[in-house]
C-alpha positions as a Markdown table, in Angstrom:
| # | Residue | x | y | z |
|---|---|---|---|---|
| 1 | Unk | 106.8 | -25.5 | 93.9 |
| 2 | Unk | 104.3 | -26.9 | 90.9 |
| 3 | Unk | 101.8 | -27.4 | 92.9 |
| 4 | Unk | 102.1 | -24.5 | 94.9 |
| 5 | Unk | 102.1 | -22.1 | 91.4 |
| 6 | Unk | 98.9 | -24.0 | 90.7 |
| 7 | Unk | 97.4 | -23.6 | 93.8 |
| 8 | Unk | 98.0 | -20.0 | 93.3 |
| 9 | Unk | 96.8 | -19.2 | 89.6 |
| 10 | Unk | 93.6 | -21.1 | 90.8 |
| 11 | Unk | 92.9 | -18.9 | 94.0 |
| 12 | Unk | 93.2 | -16.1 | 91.7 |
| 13 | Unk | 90.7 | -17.3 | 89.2 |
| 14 | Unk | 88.1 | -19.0 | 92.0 |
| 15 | Unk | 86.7 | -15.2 | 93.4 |
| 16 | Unk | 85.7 | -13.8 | 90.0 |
| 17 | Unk | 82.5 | -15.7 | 89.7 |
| 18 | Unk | 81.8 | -15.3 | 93.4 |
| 19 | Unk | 82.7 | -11.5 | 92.7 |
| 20 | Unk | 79.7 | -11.7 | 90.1 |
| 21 | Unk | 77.3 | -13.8 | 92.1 |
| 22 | Unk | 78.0 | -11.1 | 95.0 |
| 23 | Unk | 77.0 | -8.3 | 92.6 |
| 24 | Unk | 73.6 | -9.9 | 90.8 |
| 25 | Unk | 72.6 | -10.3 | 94.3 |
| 26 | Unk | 73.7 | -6.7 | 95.3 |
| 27 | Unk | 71.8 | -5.0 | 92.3 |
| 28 | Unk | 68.8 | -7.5 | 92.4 |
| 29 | Unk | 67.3 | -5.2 | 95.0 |
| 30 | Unk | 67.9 | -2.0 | 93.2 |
| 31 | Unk | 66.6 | -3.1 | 89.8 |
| 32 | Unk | 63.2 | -4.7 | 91.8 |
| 33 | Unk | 63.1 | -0.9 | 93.2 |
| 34 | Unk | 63.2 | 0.9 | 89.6 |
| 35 | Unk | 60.7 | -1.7 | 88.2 |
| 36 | Unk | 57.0 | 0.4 | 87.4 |
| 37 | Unk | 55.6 | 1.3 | 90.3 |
| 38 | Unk | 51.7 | 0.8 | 89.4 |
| 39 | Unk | 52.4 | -3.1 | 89.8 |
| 40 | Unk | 53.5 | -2.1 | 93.9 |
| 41 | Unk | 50.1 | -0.6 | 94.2 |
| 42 | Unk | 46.6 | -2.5 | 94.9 |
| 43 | Unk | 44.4 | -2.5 | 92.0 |
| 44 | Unk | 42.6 | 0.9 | 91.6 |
| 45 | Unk | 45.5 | 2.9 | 93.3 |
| 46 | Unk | 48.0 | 4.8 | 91.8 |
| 47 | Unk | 51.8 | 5.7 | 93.1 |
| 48 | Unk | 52.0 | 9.1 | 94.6 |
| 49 | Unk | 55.9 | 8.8 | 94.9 |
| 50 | Unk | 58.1 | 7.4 | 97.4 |
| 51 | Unk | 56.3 | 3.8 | 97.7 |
| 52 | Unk | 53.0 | 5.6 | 98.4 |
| 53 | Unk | 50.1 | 4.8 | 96.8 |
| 54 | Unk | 46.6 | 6.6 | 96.6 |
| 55 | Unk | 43.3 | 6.1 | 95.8 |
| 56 | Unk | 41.6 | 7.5 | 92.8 |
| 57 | Unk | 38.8 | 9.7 | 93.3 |
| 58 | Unk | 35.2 | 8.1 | 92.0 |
| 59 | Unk | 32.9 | 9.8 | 89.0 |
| 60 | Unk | 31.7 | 13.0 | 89.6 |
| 61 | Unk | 34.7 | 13.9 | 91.9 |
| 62 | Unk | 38.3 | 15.4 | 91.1 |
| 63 | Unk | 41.2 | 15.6 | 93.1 |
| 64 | Unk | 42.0 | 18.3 | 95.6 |
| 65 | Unk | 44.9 | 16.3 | 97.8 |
| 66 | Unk | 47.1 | 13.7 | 97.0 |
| 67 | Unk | 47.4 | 11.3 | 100.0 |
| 68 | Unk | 50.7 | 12.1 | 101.8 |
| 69 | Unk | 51.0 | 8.5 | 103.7 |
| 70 | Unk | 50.4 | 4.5 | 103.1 |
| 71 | Unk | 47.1 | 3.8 | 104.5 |
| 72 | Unk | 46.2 | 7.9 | 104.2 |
| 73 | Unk | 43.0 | 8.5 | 101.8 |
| 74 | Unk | 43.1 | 11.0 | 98.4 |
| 75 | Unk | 41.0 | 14.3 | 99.3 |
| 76 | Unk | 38.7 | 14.5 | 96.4 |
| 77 | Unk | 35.5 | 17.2 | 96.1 |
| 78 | Unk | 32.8 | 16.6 | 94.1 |
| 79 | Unk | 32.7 | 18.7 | 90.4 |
| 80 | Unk | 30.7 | 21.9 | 90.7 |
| 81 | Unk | 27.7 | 22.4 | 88.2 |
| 82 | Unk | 28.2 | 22.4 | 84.7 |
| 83 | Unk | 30.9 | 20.0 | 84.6 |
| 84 | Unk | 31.4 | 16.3 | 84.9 |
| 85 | Unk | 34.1 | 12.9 | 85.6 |
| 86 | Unk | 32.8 | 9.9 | 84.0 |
| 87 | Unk | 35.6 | 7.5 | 85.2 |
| 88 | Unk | 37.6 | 6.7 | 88.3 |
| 89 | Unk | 40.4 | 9.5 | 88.1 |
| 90 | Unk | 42.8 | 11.8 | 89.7 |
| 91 | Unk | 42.8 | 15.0 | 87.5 |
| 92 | Unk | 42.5 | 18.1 | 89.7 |
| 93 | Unk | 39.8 | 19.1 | 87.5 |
| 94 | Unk | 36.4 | 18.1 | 85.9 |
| 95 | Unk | 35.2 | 18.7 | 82.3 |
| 96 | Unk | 33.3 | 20.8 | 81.0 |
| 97 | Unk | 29.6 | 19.4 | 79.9 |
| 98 | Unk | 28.1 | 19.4 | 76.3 |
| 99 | Unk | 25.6 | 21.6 | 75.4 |
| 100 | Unk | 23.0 | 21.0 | 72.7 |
| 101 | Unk | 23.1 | 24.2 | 70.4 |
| 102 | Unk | 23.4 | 22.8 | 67.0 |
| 103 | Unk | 20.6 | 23.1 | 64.5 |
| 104 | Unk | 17.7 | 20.5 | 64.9 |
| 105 | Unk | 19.5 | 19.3 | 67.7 |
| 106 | Unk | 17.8 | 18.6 | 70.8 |
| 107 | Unk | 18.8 | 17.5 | 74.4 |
| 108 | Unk | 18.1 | 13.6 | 75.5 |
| 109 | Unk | 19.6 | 13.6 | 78.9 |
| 110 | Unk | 21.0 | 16.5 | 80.9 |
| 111 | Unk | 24.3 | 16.6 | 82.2 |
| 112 | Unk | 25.3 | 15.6 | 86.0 |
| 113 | Unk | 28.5 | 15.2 | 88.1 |
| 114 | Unk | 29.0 | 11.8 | 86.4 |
| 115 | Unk | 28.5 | 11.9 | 82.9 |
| 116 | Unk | 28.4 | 14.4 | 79.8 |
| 117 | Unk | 25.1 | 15.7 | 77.9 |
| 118 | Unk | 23.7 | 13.4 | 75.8 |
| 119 | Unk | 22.3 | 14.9 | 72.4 |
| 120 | Unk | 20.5 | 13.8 | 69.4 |
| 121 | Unk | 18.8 | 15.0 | 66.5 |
| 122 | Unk | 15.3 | 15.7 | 66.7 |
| 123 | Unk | 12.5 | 13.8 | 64.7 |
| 124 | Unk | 13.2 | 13.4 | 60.9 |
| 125 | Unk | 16.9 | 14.3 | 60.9 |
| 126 | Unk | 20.1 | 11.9 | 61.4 |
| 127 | Unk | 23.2 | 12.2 | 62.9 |
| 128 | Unk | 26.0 | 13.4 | 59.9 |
| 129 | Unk | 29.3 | 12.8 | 60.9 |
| 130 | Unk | 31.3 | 15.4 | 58.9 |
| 131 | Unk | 34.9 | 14.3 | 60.6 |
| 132 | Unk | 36.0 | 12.2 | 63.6 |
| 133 | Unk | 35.5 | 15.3 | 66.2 |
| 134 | Unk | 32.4 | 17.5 | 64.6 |
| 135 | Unk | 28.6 | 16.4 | 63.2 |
| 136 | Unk | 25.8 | 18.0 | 62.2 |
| 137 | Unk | 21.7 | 16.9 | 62.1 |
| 138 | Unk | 20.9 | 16.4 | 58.5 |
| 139 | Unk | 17.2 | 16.0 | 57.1 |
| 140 | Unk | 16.3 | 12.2 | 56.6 |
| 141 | Unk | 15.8 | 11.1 | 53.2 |
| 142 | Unk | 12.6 | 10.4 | 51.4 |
| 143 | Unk | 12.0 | 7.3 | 48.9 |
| 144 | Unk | 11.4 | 8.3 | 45.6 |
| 145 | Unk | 8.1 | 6.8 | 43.5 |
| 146 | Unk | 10.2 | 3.5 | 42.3 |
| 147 | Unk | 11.4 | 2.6 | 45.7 |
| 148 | Unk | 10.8 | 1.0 | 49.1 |
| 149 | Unk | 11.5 | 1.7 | 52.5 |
| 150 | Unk | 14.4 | -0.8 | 53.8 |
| 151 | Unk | 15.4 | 0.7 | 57.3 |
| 152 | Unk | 13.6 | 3.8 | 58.6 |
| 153 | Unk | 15.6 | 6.8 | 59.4 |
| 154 | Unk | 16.7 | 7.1 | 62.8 |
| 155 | Unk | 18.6 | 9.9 | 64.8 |
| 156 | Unk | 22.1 | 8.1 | 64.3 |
| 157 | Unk | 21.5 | 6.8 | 60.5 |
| 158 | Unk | 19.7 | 8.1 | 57.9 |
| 159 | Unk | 16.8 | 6.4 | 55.6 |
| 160 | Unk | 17.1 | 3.4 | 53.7 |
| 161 | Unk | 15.5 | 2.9 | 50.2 |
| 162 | Unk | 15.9 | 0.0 | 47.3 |
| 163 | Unk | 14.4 | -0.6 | 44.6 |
| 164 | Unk | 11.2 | -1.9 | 43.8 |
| 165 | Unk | 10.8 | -5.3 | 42.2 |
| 166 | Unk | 11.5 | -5.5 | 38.6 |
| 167 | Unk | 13.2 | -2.3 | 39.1 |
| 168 | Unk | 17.0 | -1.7 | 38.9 |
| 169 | Unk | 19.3 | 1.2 | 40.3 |
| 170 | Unk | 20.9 | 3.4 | 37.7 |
| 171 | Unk | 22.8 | 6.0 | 40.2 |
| 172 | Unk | 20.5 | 7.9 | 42.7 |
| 173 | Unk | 17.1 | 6.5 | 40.4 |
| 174 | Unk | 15.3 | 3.0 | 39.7 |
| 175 | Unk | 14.8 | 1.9 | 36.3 |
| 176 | Unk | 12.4 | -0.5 | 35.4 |
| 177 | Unk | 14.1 | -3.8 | 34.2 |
| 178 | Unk | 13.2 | -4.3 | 30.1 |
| 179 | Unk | 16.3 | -6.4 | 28.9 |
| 180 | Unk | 18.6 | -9.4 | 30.3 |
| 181 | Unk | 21.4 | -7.7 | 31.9 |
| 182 | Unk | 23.0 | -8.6 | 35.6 |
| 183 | Unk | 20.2 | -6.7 | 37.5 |
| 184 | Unk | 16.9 | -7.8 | 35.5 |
| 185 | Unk | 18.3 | -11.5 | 35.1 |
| 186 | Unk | 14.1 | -12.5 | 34.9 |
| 187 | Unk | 14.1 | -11.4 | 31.6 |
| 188 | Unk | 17.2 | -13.9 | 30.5 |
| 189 | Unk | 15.4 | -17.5 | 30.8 |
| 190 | Unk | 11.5 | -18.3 | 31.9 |
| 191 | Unk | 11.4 | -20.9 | 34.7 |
| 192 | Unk | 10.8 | -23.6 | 32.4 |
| 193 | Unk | 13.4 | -23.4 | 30.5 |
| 194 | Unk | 15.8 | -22.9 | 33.4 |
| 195 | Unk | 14.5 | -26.4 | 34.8 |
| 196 | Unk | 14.9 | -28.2 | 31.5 |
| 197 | Unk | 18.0 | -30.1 | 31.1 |
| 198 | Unk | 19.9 | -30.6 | 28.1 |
| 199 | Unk | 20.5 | -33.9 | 26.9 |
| 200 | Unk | 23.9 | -35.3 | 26.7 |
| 201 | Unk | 25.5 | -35.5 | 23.6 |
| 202 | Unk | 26.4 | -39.0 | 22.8 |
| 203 | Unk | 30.1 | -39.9 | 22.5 |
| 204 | Unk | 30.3 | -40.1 | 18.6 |
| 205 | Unk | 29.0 | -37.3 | 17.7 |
| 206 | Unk | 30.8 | -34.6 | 19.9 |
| 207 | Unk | 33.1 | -34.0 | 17.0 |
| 208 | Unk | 30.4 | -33.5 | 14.6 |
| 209 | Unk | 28.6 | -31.3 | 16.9 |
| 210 | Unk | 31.2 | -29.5 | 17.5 |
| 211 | Unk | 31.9 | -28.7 | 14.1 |
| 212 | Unk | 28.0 | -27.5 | 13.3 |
| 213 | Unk | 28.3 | -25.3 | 15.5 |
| 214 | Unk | 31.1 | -23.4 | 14.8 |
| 215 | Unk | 29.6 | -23.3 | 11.0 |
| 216 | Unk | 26.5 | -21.7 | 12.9 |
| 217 | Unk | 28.5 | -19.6 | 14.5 |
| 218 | Unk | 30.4 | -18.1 | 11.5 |
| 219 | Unk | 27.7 | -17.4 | 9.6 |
| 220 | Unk | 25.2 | -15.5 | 12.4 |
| 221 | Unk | 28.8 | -13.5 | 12.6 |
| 222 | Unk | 28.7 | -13.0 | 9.2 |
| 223 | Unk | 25.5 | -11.9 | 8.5 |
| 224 | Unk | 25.3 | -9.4 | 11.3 |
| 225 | Unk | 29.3 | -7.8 | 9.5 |
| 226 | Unk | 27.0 | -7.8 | 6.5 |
| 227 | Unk | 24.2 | -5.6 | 8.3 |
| 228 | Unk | 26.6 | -3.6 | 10.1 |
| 229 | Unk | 27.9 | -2.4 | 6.5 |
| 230 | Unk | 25.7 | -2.0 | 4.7 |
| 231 | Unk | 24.2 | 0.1 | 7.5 |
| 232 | Unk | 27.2 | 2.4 | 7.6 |
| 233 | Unk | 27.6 | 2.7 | 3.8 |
| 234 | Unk | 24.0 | 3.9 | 3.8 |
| 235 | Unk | 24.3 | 6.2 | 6.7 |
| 236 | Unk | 27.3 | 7.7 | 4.7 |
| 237 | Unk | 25.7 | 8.0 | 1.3 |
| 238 | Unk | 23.0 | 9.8 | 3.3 |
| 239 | Unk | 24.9 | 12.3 | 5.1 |
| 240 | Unk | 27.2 | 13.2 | 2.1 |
| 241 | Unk | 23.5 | 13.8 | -0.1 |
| 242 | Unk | 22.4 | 16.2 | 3.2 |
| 243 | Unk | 25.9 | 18.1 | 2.6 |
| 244 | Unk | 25.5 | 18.3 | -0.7 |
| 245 | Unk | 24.8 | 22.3 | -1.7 |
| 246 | Unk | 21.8 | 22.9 | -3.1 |
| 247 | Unk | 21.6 | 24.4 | -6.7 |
| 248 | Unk | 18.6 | 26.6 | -5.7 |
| 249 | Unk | 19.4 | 29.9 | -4.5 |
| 250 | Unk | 18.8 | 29.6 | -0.6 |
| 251 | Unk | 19.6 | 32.6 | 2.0 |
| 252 | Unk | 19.4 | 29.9 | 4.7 |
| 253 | Unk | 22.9 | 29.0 | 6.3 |
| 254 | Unk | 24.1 | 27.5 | 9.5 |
| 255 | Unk | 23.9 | 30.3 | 11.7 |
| 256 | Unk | 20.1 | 30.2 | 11.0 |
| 257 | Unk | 20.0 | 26.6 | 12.3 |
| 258 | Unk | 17.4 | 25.9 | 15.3 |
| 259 | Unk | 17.1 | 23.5 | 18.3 |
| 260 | Unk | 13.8 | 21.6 | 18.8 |
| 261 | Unk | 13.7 | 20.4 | 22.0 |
| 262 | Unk | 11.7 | 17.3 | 21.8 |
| 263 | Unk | 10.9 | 15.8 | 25.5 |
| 264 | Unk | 9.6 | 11.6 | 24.9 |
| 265 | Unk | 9.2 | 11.5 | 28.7 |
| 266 | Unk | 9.2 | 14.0 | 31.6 |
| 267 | Unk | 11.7 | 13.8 | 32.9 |
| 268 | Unk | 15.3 | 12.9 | 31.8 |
| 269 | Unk | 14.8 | 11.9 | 27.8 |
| 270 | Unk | 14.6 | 15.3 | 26.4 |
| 271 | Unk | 16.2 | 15.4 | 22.8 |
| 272 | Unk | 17.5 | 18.7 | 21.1 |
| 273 | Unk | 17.1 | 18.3 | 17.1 |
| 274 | Unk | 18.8 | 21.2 | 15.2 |
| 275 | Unk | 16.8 | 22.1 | 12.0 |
| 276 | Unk | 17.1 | 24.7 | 9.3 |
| 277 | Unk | 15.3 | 27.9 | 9.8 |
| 278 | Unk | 14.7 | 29.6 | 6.2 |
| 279 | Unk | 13.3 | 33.2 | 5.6 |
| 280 | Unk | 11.8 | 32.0 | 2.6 |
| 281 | Unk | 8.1 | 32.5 | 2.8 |
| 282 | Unk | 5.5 | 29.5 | 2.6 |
| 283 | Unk | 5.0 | 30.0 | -1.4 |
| 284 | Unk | 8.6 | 29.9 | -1.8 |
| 285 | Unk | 10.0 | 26.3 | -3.3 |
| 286 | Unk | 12.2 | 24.7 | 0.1 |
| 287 | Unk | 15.2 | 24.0 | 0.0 |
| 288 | Unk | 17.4 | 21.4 | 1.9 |
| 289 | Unk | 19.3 | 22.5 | 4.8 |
| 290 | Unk | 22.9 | 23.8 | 5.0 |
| 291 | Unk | 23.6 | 22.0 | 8.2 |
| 292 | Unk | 23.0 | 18.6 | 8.8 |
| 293 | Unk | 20.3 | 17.5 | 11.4 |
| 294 | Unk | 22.0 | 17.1 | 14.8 |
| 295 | Unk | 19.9 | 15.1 | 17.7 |
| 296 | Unk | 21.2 | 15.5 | 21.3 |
| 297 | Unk | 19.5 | 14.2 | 24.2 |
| 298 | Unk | 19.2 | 17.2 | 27.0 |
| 299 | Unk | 20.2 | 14.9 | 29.7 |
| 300 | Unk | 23.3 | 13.7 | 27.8 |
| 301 | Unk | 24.5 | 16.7 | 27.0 |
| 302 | Unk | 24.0 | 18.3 | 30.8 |
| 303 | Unk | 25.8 | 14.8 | 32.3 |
| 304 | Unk | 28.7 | 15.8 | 29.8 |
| 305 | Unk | 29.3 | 19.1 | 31.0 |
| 306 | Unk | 29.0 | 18.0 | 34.5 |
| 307 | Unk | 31.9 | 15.6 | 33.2 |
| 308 | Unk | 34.2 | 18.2 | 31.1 |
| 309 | Unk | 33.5 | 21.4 | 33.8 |
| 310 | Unk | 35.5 | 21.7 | 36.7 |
| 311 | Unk | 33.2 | 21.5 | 39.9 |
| 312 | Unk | 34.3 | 25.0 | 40.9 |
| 313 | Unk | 33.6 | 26.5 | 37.9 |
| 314 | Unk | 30.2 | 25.5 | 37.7 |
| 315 | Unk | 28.3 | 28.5 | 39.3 |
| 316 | Unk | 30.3 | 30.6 | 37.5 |
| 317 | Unk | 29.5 | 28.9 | 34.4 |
| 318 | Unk | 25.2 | 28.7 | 35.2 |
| 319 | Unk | 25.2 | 32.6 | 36.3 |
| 320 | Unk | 27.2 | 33.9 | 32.9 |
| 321 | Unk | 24.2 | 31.6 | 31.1 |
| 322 | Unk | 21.3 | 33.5 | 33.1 |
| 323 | Unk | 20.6 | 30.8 | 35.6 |
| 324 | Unk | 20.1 | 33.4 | 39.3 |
| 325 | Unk | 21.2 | 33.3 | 42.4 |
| 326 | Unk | 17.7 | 32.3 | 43.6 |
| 327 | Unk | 17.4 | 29.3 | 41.4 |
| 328 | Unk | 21.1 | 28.0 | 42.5 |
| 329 | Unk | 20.3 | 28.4 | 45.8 |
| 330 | Unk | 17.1 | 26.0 | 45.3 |
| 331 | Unk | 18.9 | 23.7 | 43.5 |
| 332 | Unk | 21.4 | 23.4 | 46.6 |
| 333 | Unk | 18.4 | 23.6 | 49.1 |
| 334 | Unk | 17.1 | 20.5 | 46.9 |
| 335 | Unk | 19.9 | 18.5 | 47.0 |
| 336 | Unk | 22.2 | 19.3 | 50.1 |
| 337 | Unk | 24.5 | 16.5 | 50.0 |
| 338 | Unk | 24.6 | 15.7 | 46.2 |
| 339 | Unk | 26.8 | 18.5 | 44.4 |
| 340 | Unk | 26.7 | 17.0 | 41.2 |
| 341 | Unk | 22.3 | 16.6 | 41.1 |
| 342 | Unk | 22.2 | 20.5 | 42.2 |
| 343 | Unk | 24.8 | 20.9 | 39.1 |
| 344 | Unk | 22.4 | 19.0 | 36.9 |
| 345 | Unk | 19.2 | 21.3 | 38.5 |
| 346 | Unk | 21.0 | 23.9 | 37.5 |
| 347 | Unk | 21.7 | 23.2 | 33.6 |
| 348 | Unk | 18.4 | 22.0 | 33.9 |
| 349 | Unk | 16.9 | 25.3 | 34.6 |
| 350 | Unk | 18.9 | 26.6 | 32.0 |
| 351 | Unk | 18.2 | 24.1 | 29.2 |
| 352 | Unk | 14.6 | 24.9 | 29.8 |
| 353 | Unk | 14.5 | 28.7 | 29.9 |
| 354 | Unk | 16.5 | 28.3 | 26.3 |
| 355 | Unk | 13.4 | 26.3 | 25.0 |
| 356 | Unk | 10.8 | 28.8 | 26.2 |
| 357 | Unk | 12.9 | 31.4 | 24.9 |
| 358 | Unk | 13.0 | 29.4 | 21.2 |
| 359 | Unk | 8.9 | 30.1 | 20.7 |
| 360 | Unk | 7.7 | 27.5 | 18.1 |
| 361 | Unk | 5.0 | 24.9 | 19.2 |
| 362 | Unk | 4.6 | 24.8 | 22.6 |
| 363 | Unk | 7.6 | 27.0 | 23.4 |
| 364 | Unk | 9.9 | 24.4 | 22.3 |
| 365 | Unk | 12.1 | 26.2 | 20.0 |
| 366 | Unk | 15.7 | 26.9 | 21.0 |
| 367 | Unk | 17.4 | 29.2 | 18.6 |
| 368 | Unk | 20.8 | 28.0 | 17.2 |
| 369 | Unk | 22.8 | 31.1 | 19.2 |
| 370 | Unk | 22.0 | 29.8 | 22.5 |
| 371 | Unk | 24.7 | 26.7 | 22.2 |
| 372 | Unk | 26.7 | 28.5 | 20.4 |
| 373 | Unk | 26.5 | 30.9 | 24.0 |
| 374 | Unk | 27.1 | 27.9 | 25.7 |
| 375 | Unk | 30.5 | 27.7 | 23.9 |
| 376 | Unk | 31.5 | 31.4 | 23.9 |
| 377 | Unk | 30.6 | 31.0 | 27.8 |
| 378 | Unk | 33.3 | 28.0 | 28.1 |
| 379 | Unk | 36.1 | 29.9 | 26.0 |
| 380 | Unk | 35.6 | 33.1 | 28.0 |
| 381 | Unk | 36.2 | 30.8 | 31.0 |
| 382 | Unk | 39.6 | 29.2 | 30.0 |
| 383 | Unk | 37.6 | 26.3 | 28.9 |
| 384 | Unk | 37.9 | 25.9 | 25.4 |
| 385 | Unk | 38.9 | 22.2 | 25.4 |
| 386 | Unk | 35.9 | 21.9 | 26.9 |
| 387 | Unk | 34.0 | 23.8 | 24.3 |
| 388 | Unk | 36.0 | 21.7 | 21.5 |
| 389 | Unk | 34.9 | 18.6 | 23.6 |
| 390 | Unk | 31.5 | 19.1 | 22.9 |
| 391 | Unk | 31.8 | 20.5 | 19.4 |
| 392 | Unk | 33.1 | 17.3 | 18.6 |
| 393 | Unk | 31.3 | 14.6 | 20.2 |
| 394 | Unk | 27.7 | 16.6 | 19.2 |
| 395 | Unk | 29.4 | 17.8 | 15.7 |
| 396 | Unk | 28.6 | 21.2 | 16.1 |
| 397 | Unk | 30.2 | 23.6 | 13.4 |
């Protein structure tokens, strides 16, 4: 009867694995069935449903028919003019072809049944890419007097330029090198003294060395404190003797102050020195002045405000100082793609308007009022930190 129980608990365990082995091969098929389809069809074919696969239609045709039977072709019709396929497909329709119509664009290669308009910029303009999906032709640029050509421009990329030799690049300009700095490193060592090697120290007397030097060191370092003192002590002394009233009677004061606009070279090194302007005819003993001195360099003081004024607010800013709409659109025309340089045109124009407008030698007299314009202008636009900005770095009162 053991045996027999035995028998029996093991005939009721035995079928559940062939149960299982019965089902995996049962569901095999099934699974094989839902697998992808697009591995069941040739290469080039695509499953039209039910096991049926069709051929794609070639460039320059789109699909009319799907095929309806193994072994049945796709009925496919060629695009009609003005559109295009340019790849094996089975859309039911074609796209629509490019056409040239942007400014200084001109057509390369005219559209067909198999691929799109081509288009490209016409001589002396590039290819801009504004964002992944639109571009516009730009005009190529020009080298400036201190540089040379490096790639010409072409209708994808635009012109090239670096600077000359012995020439350095300070933002969108080349400066000629004059010091030992990273970019003019010709003017650190001569050749010969690169090549020359210097002699090894012998063993004993690396300590002594050692110490010689560091008394060198100490006194160059104190010398130059020294200097540096006695150059600020004298600067003070200087200044307080300017400030100093004067006991002569004097009408001038600091409203009558005037700007000399002083210009060492043509182009960016223009300084503006604030003198006293006295009524006191020539027979009359002078005076000193009631405001001290102040020296500005045009071009420092026209970066700073590109620094302290809000892009934005910059027209606004140029028109309230006189600057026309005529003038700001040339400075745009002139620089298209550098906001900040038609900024700087702009000041420019106004800087130099203020020194025509100052009479004097030349026309180089600016008359106190016009900065003080500048900062009324600022305040009347919200900007009055910037206006305190540049009262303090210039020490305007």
């Amino acid at each position: 009867m053991e045996g027999a129980g035995q028998r029996g608990r093991w005939n009721t365990k035995a079928p559940v694995g062939t149960i299982l082995m019965l089902l995996m091969c049962m569901f095999i098929p099934t699974l094989t069935s839902l697998l992808p389809s697009e591995e069941k069809c040739p290469h080039g074919d695509y499953p039209a449903g039910k096991g049926i696969c069709c051929n794609r239609c070639s460039p320059g045709f789109k699909l009319v028919e799907m095929c309806n039977a193994t072994g049945q072709r796709s009925n496919c019709t060629a695009c009609p003019d003005e559109q295009y396929t340019d790849q094996m497909n089975f859309f039911p329709n074609c796209h629509r072809c490019k056409r040239c119509k942007g400014k200084h664009e001109v057509t390369v290669s005219k559209c067909e049944r198999d691929r799109n308009t081509i288009c490209q910029c016409e001589t002396g303009y590039y290819k801009y890419n504004i964002d992944s999906q639109t571009s516009e032709c730009r005009r190529c640029k020009q080298c400036g007097q201190d540089e040379i050509l490096k790639q010409t421009c072409t209708p994808e990329e635009d012109t090239v330029c670096e600077c000359k030799e012995n020439y350095y690049r300070v933002k969108r300009n080349c400066k000629l090198c004059n010091n030992c700095s990273v970019e003019c490193k010709h003017h650190c060592l001569s050749p010969g003294i690169l090549n020359t090697k210097v002699p090894e120290p012998e063993p004993g007397n690396g300590y002594l060395i050692n110490i010689i030097a560091g008394v060198v060191v100490v006194a160059v370092l104190s010398i130059v404190l020294v200097v540096v003192i006695t150059h600020v002590a004298t600067k003070r002394s200087t200044k307080k003797k300017l400030l100093k009233p004067s006991t002569q009677p004097s009408d001038a004061s600091p409203d009558s102050c005037e700007v000399l606009i002083q210009s060492e070279e043509p182009s960016d090194n223009m300084t503006v020195t604030a003198v006293p302007q006295s009524p006191v005819s020539e027979h009359e003993p002078s005076n000193l002045p009631d405001c001290v001195p102040l020296e500005v360099k045009i071009s420092d003081l026209i970066y700073t405000l590109l620094d302290l004024v809000p892009v934005p607010q910059m027209k606004q800013l140029v028109r309230s100082l006189g600057v026309t709409d005529t003038e700001i659109g040339q400075a745009d025309m002139d620089h298209p793609r550098a906001c900040r340089e038609a900024h700087y045109q702009m000041l420019r124009v106004w800087a130099e308007r203020g020194s025509r407008a100052g009479g004097g030698e030349r026309g180089r007299m600016l008359h106190g009022p016009f900065l003080q314009d500048l900062l009324d202008k600022l305040r009347d636009m919200h900007l009055g930190r910037a206006a305190e900005e540049l009262e303090t770095k210039y020490g305007i009162q």
